[in-house]
C-alpha positions as a Markdown table, in Angstrom:
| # | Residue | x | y | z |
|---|---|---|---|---|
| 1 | Unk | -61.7 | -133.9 | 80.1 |
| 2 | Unk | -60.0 | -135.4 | 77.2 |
| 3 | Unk | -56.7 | -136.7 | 75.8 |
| 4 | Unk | -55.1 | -136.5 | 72.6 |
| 5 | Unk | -55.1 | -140.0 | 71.2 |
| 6 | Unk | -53.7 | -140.1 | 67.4 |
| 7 | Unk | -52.7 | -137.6 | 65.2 |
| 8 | Unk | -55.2 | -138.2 | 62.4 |
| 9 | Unk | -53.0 | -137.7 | 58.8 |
| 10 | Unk | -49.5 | -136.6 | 58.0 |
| 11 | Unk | -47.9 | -134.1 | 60.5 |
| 12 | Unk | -47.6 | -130.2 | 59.3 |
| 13 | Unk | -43.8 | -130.8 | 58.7 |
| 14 | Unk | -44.6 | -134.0 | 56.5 |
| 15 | Unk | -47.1 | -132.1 | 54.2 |
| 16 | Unk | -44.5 | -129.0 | 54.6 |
| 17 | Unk | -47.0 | -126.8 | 55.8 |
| 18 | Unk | -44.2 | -125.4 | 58.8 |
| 19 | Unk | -40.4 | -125.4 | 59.2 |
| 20 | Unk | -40.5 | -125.1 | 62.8 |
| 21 | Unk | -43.2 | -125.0 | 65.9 |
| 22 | Unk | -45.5 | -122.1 | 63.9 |
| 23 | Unk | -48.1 | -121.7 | 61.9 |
| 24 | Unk | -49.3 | -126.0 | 62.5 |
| 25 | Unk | -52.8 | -126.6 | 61.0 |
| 26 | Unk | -53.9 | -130.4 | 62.4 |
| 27 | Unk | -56.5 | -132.5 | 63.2 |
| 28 | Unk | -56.3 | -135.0 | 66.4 |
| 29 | Unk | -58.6 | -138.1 | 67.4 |
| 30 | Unk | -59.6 | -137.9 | 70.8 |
| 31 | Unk | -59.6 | -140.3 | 73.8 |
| 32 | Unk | -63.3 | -139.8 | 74.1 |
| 33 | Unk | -63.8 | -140.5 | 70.1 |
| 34 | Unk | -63.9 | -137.0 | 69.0 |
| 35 | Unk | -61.6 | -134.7 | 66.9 |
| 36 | Unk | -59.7 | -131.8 | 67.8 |
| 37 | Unk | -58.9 | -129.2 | 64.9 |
| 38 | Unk | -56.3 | -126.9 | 65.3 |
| 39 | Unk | -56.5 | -123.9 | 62.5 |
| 40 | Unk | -56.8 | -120.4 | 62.2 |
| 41 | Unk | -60.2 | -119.2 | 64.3 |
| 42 | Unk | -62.1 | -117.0 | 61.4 |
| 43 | Unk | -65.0 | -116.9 | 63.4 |
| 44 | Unk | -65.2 | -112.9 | 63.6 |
| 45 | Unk | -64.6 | -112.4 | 60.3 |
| 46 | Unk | -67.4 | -115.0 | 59.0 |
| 47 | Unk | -69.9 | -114.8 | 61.9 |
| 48 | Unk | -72.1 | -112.5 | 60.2 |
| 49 | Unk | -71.5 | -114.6 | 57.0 |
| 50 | Unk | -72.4 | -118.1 | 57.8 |
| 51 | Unk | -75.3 | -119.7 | 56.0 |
| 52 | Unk | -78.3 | -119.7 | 57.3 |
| 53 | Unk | -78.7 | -122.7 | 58.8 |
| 54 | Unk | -75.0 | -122.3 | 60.1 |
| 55 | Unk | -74.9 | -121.5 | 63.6 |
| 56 | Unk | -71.8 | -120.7 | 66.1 |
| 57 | Unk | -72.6 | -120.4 | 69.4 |
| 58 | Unk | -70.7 | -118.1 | 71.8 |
| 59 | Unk | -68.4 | -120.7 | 73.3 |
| 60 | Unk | -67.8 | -122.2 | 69.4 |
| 61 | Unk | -65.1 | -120.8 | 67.1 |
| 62 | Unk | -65.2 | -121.3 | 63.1 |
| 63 | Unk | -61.7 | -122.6 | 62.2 |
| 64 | Unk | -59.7 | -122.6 | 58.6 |
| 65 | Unk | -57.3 | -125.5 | 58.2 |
| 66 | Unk | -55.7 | -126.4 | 54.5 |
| 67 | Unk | -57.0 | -128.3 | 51.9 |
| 68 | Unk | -53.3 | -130.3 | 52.3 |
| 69 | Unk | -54.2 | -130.8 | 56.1 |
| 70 | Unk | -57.9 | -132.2 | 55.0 |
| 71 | Unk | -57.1 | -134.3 | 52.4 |
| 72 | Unk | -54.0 | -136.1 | 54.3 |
| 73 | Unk | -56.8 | -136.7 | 57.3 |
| 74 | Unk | -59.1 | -138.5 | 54.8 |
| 75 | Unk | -57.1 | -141.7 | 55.0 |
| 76 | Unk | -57.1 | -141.8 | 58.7 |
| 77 | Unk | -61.2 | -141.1 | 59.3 |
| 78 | Unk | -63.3 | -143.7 | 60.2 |
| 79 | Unk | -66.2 | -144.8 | 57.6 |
| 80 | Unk | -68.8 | -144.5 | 60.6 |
C-alpha cells in the first residue's frame, strides 16, 4: 500500500477551483514515488474514443483534471 506524501501544486482552494470540500481536482506525490490524480473519471464516455495506441485496462480509469490544476503541478514535478 501507499501514503500520500506531498500535495504536488497549489491546493483547489488556492487556485479557486472549490469553496468548500466539493468538486477538488488534485494531484499527490506518493510515498512509494508515484502520483495520485484525483479528477473526474471520463473513462465511459471516452473508452471507445481513445487513440489507438491508448489503452485502459479494466481496473484503470481515464480521469479529467483542469488545466489550472496541471499547470500549478508543473512547478512541483521532478525533471526525472
Amino acid at each position: 500500500m501507499f501514503d500520500f506524501a506531498r500535495r504536488v501544486g497549489l491546493s483547489p482552494r488556492q487556485r479557486g477551483e472549490t469553496s468548500g470540500r466539493d468538486t477538488c481536482p488534485d494531484i499527490w506525490e506518493l510515498d512509494n514515488g508515484a502520483f495520485a490524480v484525483i479528477g473526474t473519471d471520463v473513462t465511459d464516455q471516452v473508452r471507445d474514443r481513445l487513440p489507438e495506441d491508448v489503452h485502459c485496462a479494466s481496473y484503470e480509469r481515464v480521469v479529467i483534471v483542469t488545466r489550472r490544476t496541471m499547470i500549478a503541478a508543473k512547478r512541483d514535478l521532478p525533471d526525472a
